[in-house]
C-alpha positions as CSV (number, residue, x, y, z in Angstrom):
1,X,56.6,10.4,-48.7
2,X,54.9,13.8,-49.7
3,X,54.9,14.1,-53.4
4,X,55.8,17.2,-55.3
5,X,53.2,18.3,-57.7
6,X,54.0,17.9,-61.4
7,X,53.2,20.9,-62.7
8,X,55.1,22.4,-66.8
9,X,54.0,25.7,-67.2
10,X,54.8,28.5,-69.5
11,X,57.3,31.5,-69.2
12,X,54.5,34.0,-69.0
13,X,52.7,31.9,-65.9
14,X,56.1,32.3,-63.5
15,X,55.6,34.7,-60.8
16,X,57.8,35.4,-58.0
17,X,56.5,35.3,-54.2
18,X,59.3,37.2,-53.2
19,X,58.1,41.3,-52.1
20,X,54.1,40.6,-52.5
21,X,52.1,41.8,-49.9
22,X,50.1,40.0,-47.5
23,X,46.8,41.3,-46.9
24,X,43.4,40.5,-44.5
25,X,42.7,38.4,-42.3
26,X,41.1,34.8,-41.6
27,X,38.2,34.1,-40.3
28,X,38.4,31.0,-38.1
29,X,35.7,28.3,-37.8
30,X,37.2,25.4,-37.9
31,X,40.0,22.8,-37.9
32,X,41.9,22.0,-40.9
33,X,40.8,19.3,-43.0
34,X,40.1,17.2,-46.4
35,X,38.5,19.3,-48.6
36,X,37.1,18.7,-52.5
37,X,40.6,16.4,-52.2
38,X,42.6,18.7,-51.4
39,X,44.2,18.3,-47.8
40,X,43.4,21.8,-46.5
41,X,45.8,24.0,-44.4
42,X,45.9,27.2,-42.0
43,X,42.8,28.9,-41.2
44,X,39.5,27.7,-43.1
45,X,36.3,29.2,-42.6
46,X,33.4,27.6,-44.4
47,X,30.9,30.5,-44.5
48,X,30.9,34.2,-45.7
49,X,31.7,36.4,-42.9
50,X,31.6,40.5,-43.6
51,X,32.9,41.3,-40.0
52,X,36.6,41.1,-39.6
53,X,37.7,38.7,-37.4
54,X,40.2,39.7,-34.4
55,X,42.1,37.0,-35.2
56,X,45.6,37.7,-37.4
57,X,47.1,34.9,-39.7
58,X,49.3,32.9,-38.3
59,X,51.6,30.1,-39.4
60,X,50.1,27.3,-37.9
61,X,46.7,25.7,-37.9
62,X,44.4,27.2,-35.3
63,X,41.1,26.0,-33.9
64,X,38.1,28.3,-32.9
65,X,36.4,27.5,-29.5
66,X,33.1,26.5,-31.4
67,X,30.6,23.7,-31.1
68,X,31.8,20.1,-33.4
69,X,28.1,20.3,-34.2
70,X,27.4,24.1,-35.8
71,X,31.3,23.7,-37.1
72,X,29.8,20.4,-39.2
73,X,26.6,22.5,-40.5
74,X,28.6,24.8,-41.7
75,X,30.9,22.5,-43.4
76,X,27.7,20.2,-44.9
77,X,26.0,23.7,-46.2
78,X,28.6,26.2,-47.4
79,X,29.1,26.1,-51.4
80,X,32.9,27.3,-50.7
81,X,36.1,25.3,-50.7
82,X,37.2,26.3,-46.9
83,X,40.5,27.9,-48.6
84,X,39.2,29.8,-50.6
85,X,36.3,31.3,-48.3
86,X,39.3,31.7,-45.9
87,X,41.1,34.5,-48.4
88,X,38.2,35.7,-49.5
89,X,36.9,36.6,-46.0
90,X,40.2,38.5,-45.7
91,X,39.3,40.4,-48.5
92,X,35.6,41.1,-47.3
93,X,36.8,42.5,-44.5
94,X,39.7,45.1,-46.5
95,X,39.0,45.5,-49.4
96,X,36.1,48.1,-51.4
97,X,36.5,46.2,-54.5
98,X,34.0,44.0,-56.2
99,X,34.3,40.2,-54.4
100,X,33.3,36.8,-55.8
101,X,35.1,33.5,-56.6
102,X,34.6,29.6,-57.8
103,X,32.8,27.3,-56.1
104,X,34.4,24.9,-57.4
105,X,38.2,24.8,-58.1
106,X,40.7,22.2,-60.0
107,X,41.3,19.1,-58.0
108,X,45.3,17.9,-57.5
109,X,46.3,15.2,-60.4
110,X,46.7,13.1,-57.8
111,X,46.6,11.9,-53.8
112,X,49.4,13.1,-51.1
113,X,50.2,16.3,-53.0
114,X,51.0,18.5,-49.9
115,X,48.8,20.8,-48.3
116,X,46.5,23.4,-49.5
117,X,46.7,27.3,-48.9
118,X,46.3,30.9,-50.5
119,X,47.6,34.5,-50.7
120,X,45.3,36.6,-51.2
121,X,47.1,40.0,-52.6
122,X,45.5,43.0,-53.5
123,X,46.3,47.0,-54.1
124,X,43.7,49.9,-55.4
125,X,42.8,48.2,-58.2
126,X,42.8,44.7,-58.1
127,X,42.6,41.6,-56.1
128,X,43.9,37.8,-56.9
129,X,43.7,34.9,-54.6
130,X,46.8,32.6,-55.4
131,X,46.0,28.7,-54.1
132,X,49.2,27.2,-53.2
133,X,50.9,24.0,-52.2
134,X,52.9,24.1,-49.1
135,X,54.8,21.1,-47.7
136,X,53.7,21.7,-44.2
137,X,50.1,23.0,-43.0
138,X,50.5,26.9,-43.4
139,X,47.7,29.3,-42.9
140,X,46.2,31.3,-45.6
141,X,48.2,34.6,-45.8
142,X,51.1,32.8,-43.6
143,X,54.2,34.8,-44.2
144,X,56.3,31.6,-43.9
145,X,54.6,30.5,-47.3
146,X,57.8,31.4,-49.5
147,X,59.8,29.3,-47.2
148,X,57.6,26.2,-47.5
149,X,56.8,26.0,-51.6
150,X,56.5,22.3,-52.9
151,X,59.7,22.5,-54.9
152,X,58.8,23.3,-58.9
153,X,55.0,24.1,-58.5
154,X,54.8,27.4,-56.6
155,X,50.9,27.5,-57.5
156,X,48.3,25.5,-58.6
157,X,45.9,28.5,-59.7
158,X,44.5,32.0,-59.2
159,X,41.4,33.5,-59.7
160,X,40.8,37.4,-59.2
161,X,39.5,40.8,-60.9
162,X,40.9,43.7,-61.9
163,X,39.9,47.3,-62.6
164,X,40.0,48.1,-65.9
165,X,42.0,51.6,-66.8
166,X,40.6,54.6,-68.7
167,X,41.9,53.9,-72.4
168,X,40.7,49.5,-71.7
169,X,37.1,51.1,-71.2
170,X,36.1,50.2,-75.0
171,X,33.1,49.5,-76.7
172,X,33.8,47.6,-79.5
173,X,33.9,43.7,-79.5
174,X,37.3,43.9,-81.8
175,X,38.9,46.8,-78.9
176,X,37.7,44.0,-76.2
177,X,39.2,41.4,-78.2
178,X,42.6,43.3,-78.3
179,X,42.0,44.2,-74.2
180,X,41.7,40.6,-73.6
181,X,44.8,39.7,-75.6
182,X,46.7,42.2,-74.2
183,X,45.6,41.1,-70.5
184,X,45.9,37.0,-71.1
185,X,49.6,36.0,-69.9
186,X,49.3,33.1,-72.3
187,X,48.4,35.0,-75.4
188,X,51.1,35.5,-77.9
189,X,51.8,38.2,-80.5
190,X,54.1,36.0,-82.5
191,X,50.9,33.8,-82.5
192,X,48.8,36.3,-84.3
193,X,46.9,34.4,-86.6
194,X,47.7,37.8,-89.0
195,X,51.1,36.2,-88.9
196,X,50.2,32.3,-90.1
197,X,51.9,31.2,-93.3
198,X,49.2,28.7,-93.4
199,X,45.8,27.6,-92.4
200,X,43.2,25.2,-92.8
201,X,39.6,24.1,-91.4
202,X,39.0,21.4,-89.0
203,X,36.2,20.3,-86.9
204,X,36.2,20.1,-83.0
205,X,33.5,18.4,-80.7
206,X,31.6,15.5,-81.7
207,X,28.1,14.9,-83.1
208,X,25.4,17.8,-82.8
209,X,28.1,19.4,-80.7
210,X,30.7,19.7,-83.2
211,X,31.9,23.8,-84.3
212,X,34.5,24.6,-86.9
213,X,38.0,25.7,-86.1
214,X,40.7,27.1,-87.7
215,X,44.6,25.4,-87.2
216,X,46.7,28.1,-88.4
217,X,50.4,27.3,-88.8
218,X,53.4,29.2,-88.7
219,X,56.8,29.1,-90.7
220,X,55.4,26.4,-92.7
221,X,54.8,23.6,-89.9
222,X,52.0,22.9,-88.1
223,X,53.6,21.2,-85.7
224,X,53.5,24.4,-83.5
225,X,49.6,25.2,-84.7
226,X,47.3,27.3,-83.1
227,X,43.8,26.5,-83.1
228,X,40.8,28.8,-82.9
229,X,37.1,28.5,-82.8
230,X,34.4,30.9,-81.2
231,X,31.6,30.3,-78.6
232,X,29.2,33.1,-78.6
233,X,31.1,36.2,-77.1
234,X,33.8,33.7,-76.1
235,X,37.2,33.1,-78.4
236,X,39.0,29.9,-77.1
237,X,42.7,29.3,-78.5
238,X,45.2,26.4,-78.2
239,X,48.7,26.7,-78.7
240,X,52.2,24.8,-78.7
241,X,51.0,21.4,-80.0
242,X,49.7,19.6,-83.7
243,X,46.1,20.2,-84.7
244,X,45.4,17.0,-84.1
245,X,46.3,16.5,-80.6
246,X,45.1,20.1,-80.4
247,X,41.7,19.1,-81.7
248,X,41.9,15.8,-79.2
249,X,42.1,18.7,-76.3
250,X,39.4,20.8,-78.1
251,X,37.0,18.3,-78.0
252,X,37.0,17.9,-73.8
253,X,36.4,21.8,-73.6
254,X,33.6,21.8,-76.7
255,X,31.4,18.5,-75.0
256,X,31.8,20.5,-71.7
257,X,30.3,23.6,-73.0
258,X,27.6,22.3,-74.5
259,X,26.1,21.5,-71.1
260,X,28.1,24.3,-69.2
261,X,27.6,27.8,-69.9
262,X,30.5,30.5,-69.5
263,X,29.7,34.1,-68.4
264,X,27.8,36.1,-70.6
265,X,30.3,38.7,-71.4
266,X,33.0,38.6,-74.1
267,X,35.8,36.6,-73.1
268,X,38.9,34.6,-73.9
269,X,40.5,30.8,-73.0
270,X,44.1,30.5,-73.9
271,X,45.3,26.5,-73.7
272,X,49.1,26.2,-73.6
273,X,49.8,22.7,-74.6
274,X,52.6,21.3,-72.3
275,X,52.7,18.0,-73.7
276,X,50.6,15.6,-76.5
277,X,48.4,15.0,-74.0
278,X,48.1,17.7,-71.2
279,X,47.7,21.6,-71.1
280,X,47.7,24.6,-68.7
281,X,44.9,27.5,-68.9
282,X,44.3,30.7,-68.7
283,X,40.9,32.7,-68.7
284,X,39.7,36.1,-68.8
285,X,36.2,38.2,-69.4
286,X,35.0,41.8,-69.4
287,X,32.1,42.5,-66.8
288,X,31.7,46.4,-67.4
289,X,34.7,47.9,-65.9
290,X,35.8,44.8,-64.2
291,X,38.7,42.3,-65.9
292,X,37.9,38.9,-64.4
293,X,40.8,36.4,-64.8
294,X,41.3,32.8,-63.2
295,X,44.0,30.4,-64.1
296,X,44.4,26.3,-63.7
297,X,48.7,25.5,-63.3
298,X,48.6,21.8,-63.2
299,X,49.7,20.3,-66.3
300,X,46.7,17.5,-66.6
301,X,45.0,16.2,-69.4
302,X,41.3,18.0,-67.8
303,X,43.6,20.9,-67.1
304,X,40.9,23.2,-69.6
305,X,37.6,21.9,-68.6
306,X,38.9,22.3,-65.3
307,X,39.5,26.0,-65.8
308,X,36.4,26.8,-67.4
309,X,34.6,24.9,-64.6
310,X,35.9,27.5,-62.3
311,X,34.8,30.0,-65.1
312,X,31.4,28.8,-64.8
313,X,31.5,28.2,-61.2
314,X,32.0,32.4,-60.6
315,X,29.7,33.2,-57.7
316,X,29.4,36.6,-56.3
317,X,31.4,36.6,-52.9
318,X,29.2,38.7,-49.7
């Protein structure tokens, strides 16, 4: 029996499918199949393409008249999860926006977790590839998606960019702190660390890799603590939990950035804790005028370094 994906997630992650538009289309080079253990659906190709390709999303798996032997090369050789090359040669081939993407992206918590496949949804200003779980093989960009949702986990991520406007075009690392806050769907103003009644030092990482953090509490508890610490440029937050099972979470992201380097630009992780034990995450960075943002939905225990794999894992897209 299919499982459903068990997946807690803020108020601020739920989006609606319902009324967004559909746009590009795939470019076919193979059939579906496993992929980073993921069992892949719809349309897959495993190379960048910048032609469009003449053939329209559909909603069932199709099969390009190719050779097994140059569709296997491409498999062994491309960097790209075949999803995510699939909605991101839709996108090559519509939109004038900046492209790029992970290499890598979060694996499921688990086998038999449906099948995977993406929206990709953009306007003027801004792109996002959503990767979904469907309970039957769907293509990328099928418009029977909606119908087909693994019941309680709608998505599993998203990674895109956005335009920054006008008055976000700031200089200053505090006014690209406050654009970051204001952009992060998991930041909270009734989190403000201006609005602790409390706080107090504590150490996250281990060894030579250990940084100081700050565990601020609010209404006199720290049961619901937030705990902050800097990384260069980078500001990384946990929420919703105890310091100490927030520093336990801390650690996994600190030991993975010690050997793993984010973007050079100022940026911002947000960790919602779900649980003791496991989290969701939300990133974002400022690249010029461009707001990068990317997002891992599972509830797991690697949820974060997940995420800021993917983070680190941002490849220009051609």
């Amino acid at each position: 029996m299919l499982k459903s994906r068990a997946v807690l997630m803020s108020a601020a992650f739920l989006v609606t499918l319902s009324g967004c538009g559909l746009s590009g289309t795939a470019h076919i080079t193979q059939s579906p199949s496993k992929s980073n253990s993921y069992t892949v659906s719809g349309q897959v190709s495993t190379t960048p393409s910048t032609a469009p390709s003449s053939t329209s999303s559909t909603s069932s798996p199709s099969v390009q008249t190719s050779s097994a032997t140059s569709s296997s090369q491409a498999a062994s050789t491309s960097p790209w999860n075949p999803v995510v090359a699939s909605a991101m040669n839709g996108l090559v081939a519509s939109s004038d926006l900046p492209l790029a993407a992970p290499t890598v992206i979060p694996p499921p918590p688990g086998p038999g977790y449906g099948y995977l496949t993406a929206l990709a949804i953009q306007n003027a200003t801004s792109w996002t590839v959503r990767l979904i779980d469907t309970s039957i093989p769907l293509n990328v960009n099928s418009t029977n998606i909606q119908q087909h949702l693994i019941p309680g986990a709608p998505y599993l991520g998203s990674f895109g960019i956005d335009l920054l406007s006008q008055s976000e075009l700031v200089s200053t690392a505090p006014e690209r702190a406050s654009v970051l806050r204001t952009n992060n769907a998991l930041w909270s103003a009734s989190q403000a660390s201006a609005k602790a009644t409390a706080s107090q030092k504590v150490t996250v990482g281990s060894g030579g890799d250990a940084l100081v953090a700050t565990a601020y509490t609010y209404n006199g508890s720290y049961n619901n603590a937030k705990l902050v610490w800097t990384e260069g440029n980078w500001t990384i937050e946990i929420v919703n939990a105890s310091p100490r099972n927030e520093q336990a979470m801390a650690l996994s992201v600190v030991n993975y950035l010690h050997t793993h380097y984010l973007p050079p630009y100022p940026g911002l992780i947000m960790i919602d804790m779900i649980n003791n034990a496991s989290a969701v995450t939300r990133i974002d960075w400022i690249n010029g005028d461009q707001l990068i943002l990317m997002d891992d939905r599972q509830a797991t225990p690697n949820n974060p370094a997940n995420t800021c794999s993917m983070a680190v894992h941002w490849t220009p897209y051609h």
